[in-house]
MDAnalysis code that builds the backbone (N, CA, C; Angstrom):
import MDAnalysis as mda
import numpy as np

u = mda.Universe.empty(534, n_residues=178, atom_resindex=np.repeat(np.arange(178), 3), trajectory=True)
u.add_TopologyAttr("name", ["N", "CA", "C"] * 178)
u.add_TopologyAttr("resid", np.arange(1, 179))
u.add_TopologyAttr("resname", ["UNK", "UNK", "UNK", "UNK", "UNK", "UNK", "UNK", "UNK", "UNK", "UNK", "UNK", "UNK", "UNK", "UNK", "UNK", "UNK", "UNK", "UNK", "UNK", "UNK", "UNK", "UNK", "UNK", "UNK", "UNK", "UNK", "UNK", "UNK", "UNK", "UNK", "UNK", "UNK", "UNK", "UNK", "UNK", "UNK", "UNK", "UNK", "UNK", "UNK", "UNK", "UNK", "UNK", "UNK", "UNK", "UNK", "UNK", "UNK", "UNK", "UNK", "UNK", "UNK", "UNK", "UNK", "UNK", "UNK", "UNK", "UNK", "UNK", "UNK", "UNK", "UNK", "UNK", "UNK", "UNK", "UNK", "UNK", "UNK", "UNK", "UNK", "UNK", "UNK", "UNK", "UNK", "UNK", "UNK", "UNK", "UNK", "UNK", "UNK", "UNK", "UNK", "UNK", "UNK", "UNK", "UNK", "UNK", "UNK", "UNK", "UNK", "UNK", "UNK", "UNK", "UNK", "UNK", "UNK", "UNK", "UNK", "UNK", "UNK", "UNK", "UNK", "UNK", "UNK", "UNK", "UNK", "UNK", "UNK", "UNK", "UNK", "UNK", "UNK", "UNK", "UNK", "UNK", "UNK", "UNK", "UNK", "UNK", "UNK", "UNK", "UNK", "UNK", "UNK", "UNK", "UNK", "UNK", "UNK", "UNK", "UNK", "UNK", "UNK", "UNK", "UNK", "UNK", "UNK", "UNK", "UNK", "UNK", "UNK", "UNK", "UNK", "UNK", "UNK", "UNK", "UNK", "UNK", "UNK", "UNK", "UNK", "UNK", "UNK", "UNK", "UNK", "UNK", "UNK", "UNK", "UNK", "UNK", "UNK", "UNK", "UNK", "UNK", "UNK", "UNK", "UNK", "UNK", "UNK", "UNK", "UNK", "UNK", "UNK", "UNK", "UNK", "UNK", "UNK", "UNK", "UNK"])
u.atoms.positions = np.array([
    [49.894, -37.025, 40.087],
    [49.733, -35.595, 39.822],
    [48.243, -35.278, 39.793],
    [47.815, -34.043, 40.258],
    [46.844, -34.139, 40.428],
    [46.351, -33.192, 39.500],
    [44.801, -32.885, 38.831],
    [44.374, -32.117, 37.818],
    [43.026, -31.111, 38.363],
    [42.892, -30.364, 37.311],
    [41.858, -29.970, 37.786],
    [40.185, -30.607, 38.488],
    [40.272, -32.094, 37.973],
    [38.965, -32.585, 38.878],
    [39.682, -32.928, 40.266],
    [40.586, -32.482, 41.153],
    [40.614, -32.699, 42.246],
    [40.808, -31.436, 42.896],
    [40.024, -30.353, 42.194],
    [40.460, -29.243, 43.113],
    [39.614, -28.825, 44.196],
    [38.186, -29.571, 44.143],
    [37.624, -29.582, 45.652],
    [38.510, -30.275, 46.593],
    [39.637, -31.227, 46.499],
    [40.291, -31.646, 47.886],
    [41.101, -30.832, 47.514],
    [41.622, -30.118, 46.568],
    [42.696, -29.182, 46.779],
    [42.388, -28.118, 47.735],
    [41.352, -27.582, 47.481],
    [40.607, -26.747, 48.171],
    [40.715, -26.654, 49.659],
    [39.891, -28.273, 49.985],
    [40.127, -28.675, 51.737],
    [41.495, -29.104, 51.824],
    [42.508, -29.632, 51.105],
    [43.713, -29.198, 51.690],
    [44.155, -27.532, 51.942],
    [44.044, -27.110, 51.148],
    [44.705, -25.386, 51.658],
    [44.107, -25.221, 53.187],
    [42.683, -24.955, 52.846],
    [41.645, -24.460, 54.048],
    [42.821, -25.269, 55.555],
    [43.215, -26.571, 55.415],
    [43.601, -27.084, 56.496],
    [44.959, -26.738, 56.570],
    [45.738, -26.743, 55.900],
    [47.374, -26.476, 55.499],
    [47.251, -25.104, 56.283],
    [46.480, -23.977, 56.151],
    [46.433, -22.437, 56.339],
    [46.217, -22.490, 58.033],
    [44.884, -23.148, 57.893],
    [44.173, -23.202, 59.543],
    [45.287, -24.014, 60.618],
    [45.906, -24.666, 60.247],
    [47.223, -25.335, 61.187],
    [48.328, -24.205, 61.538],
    [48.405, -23.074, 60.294],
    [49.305, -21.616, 60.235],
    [48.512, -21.147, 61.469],
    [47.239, -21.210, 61.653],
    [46.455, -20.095, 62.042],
    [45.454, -18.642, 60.794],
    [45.445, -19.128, 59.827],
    [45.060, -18.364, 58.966],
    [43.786, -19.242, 58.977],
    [42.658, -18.095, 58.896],
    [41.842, -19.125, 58.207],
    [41.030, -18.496, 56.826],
    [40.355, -18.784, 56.003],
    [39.846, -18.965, 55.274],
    [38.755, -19.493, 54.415],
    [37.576, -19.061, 53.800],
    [36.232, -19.619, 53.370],
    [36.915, -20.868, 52.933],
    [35.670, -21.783, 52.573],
    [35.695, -22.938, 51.337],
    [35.724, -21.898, 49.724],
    [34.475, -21.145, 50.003],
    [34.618, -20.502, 48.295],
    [35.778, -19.752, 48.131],
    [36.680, -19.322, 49.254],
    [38.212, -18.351, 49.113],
    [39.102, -19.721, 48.489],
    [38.883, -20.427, 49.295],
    [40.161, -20.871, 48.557],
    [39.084, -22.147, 47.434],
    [38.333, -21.873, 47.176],
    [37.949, -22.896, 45.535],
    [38.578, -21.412, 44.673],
    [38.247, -20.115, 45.090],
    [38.641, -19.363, 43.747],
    [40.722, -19.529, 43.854],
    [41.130, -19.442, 44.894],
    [42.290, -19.784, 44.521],
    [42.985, -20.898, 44.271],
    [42.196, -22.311, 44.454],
    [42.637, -23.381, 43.195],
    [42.335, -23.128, 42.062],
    [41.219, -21.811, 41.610],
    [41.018, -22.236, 40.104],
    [42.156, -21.282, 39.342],
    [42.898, -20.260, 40.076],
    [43.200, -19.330, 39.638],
    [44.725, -20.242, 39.605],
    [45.145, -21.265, 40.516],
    [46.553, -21.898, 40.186],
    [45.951, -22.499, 39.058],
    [45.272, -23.181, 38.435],
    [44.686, -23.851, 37.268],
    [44.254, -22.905, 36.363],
    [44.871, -21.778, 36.629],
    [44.529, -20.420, 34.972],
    [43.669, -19.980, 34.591],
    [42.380, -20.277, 35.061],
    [41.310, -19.864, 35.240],
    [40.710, -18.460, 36.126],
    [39.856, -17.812, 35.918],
    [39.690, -16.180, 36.602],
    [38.611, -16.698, 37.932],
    [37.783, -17.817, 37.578],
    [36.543, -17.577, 38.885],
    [36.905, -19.543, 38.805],
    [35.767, -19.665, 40.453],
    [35.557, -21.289, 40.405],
    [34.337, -21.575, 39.700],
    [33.722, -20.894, 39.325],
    [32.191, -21.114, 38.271],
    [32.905, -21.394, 37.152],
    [33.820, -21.311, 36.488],
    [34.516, -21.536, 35.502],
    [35.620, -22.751, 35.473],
    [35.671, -23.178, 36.366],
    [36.465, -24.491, 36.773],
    [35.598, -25.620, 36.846],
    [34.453, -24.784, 37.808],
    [33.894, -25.574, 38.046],
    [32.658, -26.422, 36.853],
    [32.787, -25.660, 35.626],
    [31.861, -26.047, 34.706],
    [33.010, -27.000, 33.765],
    [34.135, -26.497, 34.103],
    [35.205, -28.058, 33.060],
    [35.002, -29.447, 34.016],
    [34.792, -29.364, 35.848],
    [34.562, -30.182, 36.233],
    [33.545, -30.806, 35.738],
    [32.367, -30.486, 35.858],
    [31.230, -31.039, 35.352],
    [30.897, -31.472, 34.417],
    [32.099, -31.032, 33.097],
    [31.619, -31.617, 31.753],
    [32.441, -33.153, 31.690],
    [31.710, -33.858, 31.901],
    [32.802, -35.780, 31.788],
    [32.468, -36.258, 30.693],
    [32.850, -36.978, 29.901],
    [32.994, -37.733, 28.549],
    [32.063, -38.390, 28.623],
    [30.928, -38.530, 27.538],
    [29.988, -39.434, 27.579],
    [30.686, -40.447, 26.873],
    [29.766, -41.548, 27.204],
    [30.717, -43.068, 26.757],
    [30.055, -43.086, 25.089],
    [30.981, -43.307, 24.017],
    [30.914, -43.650, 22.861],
    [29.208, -43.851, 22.542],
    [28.639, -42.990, 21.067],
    [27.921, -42.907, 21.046],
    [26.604, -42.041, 22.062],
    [26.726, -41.927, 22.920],
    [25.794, -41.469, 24.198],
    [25.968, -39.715, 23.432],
    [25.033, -38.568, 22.964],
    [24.963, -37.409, 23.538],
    [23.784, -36.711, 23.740],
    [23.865, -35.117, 24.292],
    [22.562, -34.894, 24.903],
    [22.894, -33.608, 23.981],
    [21.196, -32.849, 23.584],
    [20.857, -31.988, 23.178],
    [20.775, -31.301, 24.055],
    [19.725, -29.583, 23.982],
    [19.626, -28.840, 24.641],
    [18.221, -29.347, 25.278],
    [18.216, -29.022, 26.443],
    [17.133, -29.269, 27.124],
    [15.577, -28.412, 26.962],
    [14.657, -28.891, 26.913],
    [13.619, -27.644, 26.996],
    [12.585, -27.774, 27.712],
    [12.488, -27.172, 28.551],
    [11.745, -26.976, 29.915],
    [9.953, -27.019, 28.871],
    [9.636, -26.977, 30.280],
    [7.645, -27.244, 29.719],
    [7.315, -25.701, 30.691],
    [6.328, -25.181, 30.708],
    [6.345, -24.037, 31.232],
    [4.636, -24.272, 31.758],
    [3.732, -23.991, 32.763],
    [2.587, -24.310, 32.974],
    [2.030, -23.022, 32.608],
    [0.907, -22.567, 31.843],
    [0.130, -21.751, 31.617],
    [-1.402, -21.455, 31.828],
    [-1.751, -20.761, 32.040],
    [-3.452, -20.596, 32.027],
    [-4.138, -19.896, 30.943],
    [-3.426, -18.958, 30.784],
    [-4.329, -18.000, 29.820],
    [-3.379, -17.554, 28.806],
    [-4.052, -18.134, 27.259],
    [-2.457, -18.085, 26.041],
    [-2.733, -16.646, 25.981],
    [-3.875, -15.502, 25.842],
    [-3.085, -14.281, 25.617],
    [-2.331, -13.408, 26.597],
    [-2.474, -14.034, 28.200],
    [-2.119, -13.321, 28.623],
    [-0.111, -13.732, 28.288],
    [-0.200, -15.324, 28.458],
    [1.154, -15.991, 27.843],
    [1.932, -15.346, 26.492],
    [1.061, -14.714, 25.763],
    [1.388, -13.964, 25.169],
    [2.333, -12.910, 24.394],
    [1.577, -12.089, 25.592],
    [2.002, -11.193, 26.133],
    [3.228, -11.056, 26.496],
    [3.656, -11.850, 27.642],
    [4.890, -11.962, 28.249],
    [5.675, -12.398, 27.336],
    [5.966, -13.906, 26.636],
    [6.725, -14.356, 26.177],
    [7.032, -13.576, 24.970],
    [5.837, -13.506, 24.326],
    [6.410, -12.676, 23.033],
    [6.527, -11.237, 22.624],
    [5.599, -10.584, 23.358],
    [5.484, -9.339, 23.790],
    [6.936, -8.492, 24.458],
    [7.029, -9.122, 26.070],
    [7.992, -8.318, 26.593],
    [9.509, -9.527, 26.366],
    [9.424, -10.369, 26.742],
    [10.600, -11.083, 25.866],
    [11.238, -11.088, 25.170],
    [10.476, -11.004, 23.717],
    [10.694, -11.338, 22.432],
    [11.023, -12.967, 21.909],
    [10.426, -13.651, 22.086],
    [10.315, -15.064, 21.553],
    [9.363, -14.675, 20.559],
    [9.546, -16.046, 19.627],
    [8.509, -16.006, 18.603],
    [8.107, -17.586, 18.319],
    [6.686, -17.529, 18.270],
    [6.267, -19.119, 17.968],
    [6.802, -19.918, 16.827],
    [6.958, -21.306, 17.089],
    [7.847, -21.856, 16.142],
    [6.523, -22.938, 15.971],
    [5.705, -23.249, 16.614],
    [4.642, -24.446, 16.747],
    [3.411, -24.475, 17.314],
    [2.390, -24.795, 17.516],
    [0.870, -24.567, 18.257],
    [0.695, -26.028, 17.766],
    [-0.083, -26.759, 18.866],
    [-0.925, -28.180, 19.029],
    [-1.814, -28.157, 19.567],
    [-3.177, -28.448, 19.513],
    [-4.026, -28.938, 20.128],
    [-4.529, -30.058, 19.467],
    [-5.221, -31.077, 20.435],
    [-5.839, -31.894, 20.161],
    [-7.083, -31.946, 19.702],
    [-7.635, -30.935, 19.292],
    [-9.016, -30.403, 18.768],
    [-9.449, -29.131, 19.101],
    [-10.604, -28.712, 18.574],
    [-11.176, -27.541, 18.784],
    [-11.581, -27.701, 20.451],
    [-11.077, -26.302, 21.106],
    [-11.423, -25.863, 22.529],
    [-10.671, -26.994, 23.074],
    [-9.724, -27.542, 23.145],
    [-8.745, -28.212, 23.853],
    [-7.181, -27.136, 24.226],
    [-6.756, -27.953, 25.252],
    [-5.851, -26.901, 26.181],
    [-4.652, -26.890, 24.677],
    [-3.939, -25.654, 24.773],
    [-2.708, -25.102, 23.888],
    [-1.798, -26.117, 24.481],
    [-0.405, -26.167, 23.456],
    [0.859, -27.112, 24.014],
    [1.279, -26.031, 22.622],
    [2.623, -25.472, 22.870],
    [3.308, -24.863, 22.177],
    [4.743, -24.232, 22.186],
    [5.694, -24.309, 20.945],
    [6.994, -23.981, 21.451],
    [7.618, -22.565, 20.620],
    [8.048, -22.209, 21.984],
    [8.600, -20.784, 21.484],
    [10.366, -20.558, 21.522],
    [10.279, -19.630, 20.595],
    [11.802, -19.595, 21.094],
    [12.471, -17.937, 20.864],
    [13.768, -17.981, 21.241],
    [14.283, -16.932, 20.748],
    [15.691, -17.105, 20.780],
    [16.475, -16.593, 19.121],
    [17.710, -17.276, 19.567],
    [18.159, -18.952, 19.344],
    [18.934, -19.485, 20.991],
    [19.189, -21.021, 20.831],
    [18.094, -20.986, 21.929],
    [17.321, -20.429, 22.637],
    [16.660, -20.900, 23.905],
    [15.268, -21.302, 23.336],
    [14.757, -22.451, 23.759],
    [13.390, -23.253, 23.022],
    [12.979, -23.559, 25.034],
    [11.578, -22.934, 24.683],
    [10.525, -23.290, 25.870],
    [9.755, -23.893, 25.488],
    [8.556, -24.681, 26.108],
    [7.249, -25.256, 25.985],
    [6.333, -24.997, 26.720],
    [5.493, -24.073, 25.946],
    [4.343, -23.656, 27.138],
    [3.085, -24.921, 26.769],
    [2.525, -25.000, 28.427],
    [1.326, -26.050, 28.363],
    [0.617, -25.642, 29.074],
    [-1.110, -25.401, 28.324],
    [-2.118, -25.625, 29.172],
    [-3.283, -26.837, 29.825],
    [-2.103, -27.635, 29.345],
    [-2.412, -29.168, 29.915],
    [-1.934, -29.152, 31.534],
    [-2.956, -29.888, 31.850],
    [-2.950, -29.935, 33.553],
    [-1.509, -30.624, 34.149],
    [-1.505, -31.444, 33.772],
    [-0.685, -32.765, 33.576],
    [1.340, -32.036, 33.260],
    [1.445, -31.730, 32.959],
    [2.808, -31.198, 31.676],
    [3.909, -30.674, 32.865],
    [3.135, -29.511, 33.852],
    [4.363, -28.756, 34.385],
    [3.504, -28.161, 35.735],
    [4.031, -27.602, 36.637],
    [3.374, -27.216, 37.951],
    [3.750, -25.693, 37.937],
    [2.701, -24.703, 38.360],
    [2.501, -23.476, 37.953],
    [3.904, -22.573, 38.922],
    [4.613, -21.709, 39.244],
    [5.362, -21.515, 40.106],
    [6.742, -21.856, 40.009],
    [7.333, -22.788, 38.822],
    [8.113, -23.411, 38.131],
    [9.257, -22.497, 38.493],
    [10.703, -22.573, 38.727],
    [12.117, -21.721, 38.526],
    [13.163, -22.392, 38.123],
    [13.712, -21.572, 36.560],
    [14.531, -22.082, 35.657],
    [15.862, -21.028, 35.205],
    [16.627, -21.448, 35.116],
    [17.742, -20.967, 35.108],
    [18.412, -20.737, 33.367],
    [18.568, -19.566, 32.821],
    [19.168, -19.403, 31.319],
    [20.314, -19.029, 30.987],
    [21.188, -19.288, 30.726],
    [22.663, -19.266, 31.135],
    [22.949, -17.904, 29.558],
    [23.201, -17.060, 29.257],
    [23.286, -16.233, 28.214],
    [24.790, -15.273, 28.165],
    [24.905, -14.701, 27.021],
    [25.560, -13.712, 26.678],
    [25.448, -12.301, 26.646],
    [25.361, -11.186, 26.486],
    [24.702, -10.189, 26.437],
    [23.293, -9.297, 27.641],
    [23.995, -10.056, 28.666],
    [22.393, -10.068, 29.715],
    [22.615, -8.281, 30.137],
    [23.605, -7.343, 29.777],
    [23.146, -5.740, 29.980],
    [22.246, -5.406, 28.832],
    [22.470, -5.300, 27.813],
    [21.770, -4.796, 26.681],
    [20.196, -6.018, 26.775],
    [19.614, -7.077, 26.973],
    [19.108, -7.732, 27.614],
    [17.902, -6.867, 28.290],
    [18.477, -6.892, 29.517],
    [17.654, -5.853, 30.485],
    [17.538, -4.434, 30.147],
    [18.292, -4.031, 29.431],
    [17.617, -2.823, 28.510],
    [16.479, -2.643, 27.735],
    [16.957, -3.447, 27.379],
    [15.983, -4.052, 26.070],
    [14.137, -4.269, 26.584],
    [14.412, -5.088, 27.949],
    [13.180, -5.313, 28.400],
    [12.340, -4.290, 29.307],
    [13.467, -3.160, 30.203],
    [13.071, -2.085, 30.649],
    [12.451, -1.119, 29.125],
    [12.531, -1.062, 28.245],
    [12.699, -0.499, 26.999],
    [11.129, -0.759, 27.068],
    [10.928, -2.082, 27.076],
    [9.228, -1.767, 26.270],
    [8.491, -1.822, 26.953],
    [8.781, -1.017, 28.399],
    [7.804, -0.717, 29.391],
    [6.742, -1.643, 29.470],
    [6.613, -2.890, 29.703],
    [6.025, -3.523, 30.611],
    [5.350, -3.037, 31.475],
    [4.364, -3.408, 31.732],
    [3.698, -2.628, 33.217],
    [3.496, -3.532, 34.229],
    [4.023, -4.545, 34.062],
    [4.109, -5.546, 35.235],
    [5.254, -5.954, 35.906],
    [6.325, -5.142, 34.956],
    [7.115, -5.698, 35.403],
    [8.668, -4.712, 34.714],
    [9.522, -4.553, 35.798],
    [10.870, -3.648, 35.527],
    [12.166, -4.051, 36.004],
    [12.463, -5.560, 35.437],
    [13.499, -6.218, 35.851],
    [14.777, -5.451, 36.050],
    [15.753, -5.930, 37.233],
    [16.686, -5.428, 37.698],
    [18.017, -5.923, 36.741],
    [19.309, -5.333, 37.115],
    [20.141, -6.066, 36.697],
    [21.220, -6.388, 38.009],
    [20.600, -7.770, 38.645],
    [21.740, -8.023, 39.771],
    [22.963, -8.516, 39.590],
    [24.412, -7.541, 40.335],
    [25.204, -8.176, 40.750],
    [25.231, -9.124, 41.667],
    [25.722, -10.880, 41.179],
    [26.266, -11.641, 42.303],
    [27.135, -12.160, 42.474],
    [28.633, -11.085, 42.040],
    [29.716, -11.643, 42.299],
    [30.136, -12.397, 41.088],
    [29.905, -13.329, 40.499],
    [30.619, -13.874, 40.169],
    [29.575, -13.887, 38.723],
    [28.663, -13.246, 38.852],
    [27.785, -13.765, 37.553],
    [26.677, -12.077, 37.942],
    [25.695, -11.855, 36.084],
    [25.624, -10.939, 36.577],
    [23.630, -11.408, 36.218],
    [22.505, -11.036, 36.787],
    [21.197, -11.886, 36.884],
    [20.341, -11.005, 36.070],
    [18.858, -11.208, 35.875],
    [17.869, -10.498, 35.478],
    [16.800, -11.662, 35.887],
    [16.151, -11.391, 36.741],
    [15.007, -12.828, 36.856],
    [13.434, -11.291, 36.885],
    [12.612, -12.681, 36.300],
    [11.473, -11.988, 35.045],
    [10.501, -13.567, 36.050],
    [8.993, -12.550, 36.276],
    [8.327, -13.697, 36.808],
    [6.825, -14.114, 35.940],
    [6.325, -14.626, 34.978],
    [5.825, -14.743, 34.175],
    [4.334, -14.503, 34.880],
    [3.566, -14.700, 34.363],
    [2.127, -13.989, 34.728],
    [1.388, -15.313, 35.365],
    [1.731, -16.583, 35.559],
    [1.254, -17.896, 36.198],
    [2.628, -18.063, 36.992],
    [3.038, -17.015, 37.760],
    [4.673, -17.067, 38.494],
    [5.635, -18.185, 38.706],
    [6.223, -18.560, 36.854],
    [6.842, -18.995, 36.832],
    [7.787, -18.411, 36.695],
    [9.471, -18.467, 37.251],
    [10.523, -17.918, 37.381],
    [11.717, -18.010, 36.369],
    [11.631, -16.546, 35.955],
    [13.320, -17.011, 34.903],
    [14.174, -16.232, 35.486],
    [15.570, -17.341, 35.602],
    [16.935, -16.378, 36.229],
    [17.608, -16.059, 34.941],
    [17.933, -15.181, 34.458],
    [18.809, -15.208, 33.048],
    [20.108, -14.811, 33.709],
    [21.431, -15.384, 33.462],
    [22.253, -15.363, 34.354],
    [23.323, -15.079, 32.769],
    [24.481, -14.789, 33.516],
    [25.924, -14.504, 32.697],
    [26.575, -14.251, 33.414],
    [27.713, -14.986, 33.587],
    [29.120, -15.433, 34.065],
    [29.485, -14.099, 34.297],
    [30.462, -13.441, 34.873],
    [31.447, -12.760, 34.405],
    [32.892, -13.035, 34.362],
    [33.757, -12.883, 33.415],
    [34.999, -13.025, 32.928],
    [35.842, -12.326, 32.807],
])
């Protein structure tokens, strides 16, 4: 019997079962209609029970937190805490007039900005998986920014806001839809 981790060959079976009819059909048409025989509304949602596998006894992982490359902390500022809303949780340096290393957060989401050479490469694109991403982009159109007037994209299956930080590093803030 087969379960939901085999619904990518479920998948290329239909696609072929149909195309022998003469019907044909995407790969992503029919992943959303294996997920939907498996009770599920989208394959982004199937597809994230696929991906979660049992770590072996003892083994688990925290949340991850990206390093972010910076040049200039007020202009870093600015952005993160300014039009964002993060708030510093930490500041390090290794002495007076040495580069910043610092973590911000807002919420469960924890970044690390560095003005260490070494840490992260400037141009960086990271992905934030959230709840609430309309009121979100309100929120950030709200405090008029002048650099910046993030959109709110539909893509089908999820809904976006990507924000490009002032050393153009990239945030996608993404949310499913259900």
């Amino acid at each position: 019997m087969r379960d939901y981790r085999d619904a990518k060959t479920m998948a290329k079976a239909l696609r072929e079962s149909l195309a022998a009819r003469n019907t044909e059909i995407t790969h992503s048409e029919a992943l959303e209609i294996v997920a939907r025989q498996f009770g599920v509304e989208t394959w982004n949602i199937l597809s994230a029970r696929i991906e979660t596998k049992p770590e072996p006894a003892g083994v688990s992982f925290e949340q991850a937190v990206p390093i972010v490359r910076i040049f200039d902390v007020p202009k870093a500022h600015e952005f993160y805490l300014g039009f964002l809303g993060f708030s510093v949780d930490w500041e390090h340096r290794y002495g007076d007039n040495f580069p910043l290393y610092t973590q911000i957060s807002r919420g469960d989401l924890r970044l690390h900005l560095s003005e260490h050479a070494g840490d992260a490469t400037p141009g960086g694109n990271m992905v934030v998986y959230m709840k609430g991403i309309r009121a979100f982009q309100k929120e950030l159109i709200g405090k008029d920014y002048r650099y910046m007037k993030p959109g709110l994209e539909d893509e089908g299956t999820r809904l976006e806001v990507t924000v490009i930080d002032p050393f153009q590093n990239r945030i996608r803030f993404m949310e499913h839809k259900e």
